[in-house]
FIKOLTOR-168407 format. One record per residue (C-alpha): residue in one letter; x, y, z. Coordinates in steps of 0.5 Angstrom, whole numbers, plus 500, padded with zeros to 3 digits. Example, Ala and Ser with C-alpha at 12.3 -4.5 7.8 and 13.67 -1.06 7.14 Angstrom:
REM residues 2
A525491516 S527498514 
//
This chain:
REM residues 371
X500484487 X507484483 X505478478 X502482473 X509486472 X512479471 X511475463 X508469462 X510463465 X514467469 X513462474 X515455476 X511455482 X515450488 X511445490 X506446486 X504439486 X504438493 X499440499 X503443504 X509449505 X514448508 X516451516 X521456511 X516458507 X511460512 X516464516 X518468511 X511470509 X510471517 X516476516 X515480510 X508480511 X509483518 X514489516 X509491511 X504490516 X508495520 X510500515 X502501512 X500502520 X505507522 X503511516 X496511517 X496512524 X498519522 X492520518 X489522526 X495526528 X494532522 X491538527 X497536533 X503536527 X499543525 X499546531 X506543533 X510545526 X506551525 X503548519 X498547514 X494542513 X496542505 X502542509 X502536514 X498531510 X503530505 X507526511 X502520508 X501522501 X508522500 X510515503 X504512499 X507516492 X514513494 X511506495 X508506488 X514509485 X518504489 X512498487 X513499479 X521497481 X519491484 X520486476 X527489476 X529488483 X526481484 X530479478 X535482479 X537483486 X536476491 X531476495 X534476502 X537482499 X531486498 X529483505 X534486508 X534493505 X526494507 X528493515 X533498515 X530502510 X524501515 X528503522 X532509519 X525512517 X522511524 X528513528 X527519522 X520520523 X520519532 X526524533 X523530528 X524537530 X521539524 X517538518 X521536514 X525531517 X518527518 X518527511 X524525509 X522519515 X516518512 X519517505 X524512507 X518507510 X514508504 X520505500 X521499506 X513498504 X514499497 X519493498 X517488502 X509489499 X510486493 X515482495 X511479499 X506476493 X512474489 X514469495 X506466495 X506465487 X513463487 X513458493 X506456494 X501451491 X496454487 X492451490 X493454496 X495461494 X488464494 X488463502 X495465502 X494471498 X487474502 X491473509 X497478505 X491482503 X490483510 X496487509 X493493506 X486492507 X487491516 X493495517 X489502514 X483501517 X487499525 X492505524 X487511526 X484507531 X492506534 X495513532 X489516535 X489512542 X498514542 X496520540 X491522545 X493519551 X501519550 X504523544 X504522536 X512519536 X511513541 X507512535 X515510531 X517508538 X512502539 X512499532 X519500530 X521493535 X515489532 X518491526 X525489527 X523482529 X519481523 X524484519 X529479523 X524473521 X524474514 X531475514 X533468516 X528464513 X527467505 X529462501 X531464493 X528459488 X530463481 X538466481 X537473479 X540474473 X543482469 X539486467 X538493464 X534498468 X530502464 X532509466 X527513461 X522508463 X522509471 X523517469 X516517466 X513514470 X515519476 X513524472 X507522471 X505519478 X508526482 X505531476 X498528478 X499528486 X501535485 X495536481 X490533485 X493537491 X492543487 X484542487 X483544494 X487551494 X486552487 X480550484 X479545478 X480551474 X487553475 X494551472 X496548478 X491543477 X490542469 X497543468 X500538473 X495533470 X496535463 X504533464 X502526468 X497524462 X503526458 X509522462 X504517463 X502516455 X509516453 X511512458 X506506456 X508507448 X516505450 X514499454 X510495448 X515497444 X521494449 X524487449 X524487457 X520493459 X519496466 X513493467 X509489463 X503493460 X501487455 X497484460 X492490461 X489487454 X487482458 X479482459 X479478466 X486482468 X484490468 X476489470 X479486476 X485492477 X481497476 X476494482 X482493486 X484501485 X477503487 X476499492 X483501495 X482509493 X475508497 X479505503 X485510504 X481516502 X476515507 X481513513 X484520512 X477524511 X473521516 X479522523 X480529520 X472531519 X471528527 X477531530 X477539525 X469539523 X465535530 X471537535 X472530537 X479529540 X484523536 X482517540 X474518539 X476520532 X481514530 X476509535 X471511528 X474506524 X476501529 X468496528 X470496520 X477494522 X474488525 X470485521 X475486515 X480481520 X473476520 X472476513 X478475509 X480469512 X474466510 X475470504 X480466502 X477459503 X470461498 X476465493 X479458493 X472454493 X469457488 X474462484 X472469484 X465471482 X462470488 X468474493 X468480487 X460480487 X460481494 X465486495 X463491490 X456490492 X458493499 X463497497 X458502493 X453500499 X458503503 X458510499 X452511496 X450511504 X455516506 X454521500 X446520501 X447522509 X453525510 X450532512 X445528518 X450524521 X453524528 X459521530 
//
């Protein structure tokens, strides 16, 4: 995930002529992947609890969504950081900072009297997830053989693929037959001991060097991904035809422009746009941001159609998602052995297949389905 932010020959894969990982590196994968895990289901699991917080807070439902919109706007945000800390920071450093951001966030988030404060919890994890992610991938093209990182980055791709289709089910589960804050209570233990795990076995490979952060750079960026959310928000309050939208947009795409001319004209950019001119890279990037859109934005329409439009309560709407959610656990594991047997063709061709499949039949029968 965070590779394409690094130059090439960034990498002096460890042990890259040998055939087996060592006991640290295992666990310290286990630990960082877990933490993620963590992070990403707690969030998502909120997605089945919208009409609860509404009818709790006394709120909107514009309102209340922006607890997972803006956790995933601050991981991105805090995805974008991830070059400069890992060259700058050591690893065991940013490991430590992600498990206590993620456990101020849900002690945060599971005592909030108000809207707010989940919020801010929210925030907090979203920048636990946005470490422990990428960090997460760096570790596996750092420390792992090339010829065993397809397997180990499928299973690390289970992260983001597993933990968002789980997180409604288990969010709808807690909510309905408990309360929507023992969803933080639950996970927060389990998180702790993956942060603790990966705290003691992280390894540093390269020492971090000085580097000089690119403020301008970051600030754009910013910008440009909070301008476009806001837009985006907009379009269902104001329509397509309203400053609210247009305008919002216009600053990101301004925001975002200049913050791609400052890069290519930057010894030691923030993130490494050349790499977008790659022909294999970008088709592949952009499949992967489809793919991820699709994913997320059905875990939020879905539990929120079946609980706001069917009536169903949030355990039936979570339990939506839970057949999917299986399958992707068969799937990716053996994934990852055809990504390493046959390179990419055959596992690209099969997921896009399926991925259009899958939206092409939900818009032709969307008005005649049942739950």
């Amino acid at each position: 995930m965070s590779v394409f932010l690094f130059e090439k020959g960034e990498f002096d894969f460890y042990g890259a002529n040998e055939h087996q990982v060592t006991k640290k590196t295992n666990l310290s994968i286990i630990g960082i992947a877990g933490l993620a895990f963590c992070g990403v289901l707690v969030e998502t699991s909120m997605n089945v609890t919208f009409p609860t917080l509404m009818r709790d807070f006394h709120q909107s439902l514009n309102a209340v969504q922006w607890v997972t919109t803006g956790y995933l706007l601050t991981v991105a945000l805090t995805v974008v950081l991830a070059a400069f800390l890992q060259r700058r920071f050591k690893l065991h450093g940013l490991i430590v900072a992600s498990s206590l951001a993620f456990i101020t966030g849900g002690l945060l988030c599971a005592l909030a009297p108000q809207l707010w404060m989940l919020l801010l919890g929210s925030l907090i994890q979203g920048i636990s997830t946005g470490l422990a992610m990428p960090l997460l991938f760096f570790v596996i093209m750092q420390q792992i053989p090339f010829a065993m990182q397809g397997t180990y980055a499928v299973l690390g791709g289970m992260v983001i693929g597993l933990a968002p289709s789980l997180g409604p089910t288990y969010g709808g589960l807690v909510n309905q037959f408990i309360n929507w804050r023992v969803i933080f209570w639950i996970v927060l233990p389990i998180g702790i001991i993956f942060g603790l795990i990966g705290i003691a076995n992280i390894q540093q490979i390269n020492q971090p060097t000085t580097i000089h952060f690119q403020f301008l750079q970051y600030l754009l960026v910013a910008i440009g991904f909070i301008c476009l959310e806001m837009g985006l928000n907009n379009v269902g309050t104001s329509g397509f035809g309203s400053p609210a939208f247009y305008g919002n947009v216009i600053v990101a795409l301004a925001a975002l422009i200049m913050f791609g001319y400052l890069t290519s004209h930057r010894k030691h950019p923030l993130v490494n746009t050349n790499v977008f001119a790659d022909s294999i890279y970008l088709p592949c990037l952009l499949l992967y941001f489809m793919v991820q859109f699709i994913q997320i934005g059905m875990t939020f329409l879905l539990p929120n159609c079946a609980q706001l439009t069917l009536h169903q309560n949030s355990f039936v709407a979570g339990l939506m998602l839970l057949l999917g959610a299986l399958i992707s656990a068969v799937l990716l594991p053996l994934t990852g052995r055809l990504l390493d047997q046959s390179g990419i063709k055959k596992p690209l061709i099969f997921g896009a297949l399926f991925t259009n499949l899958a939206v092409i039949l939900m818009y032709a029968f969307s008005s005649h389905l049942s739950m």
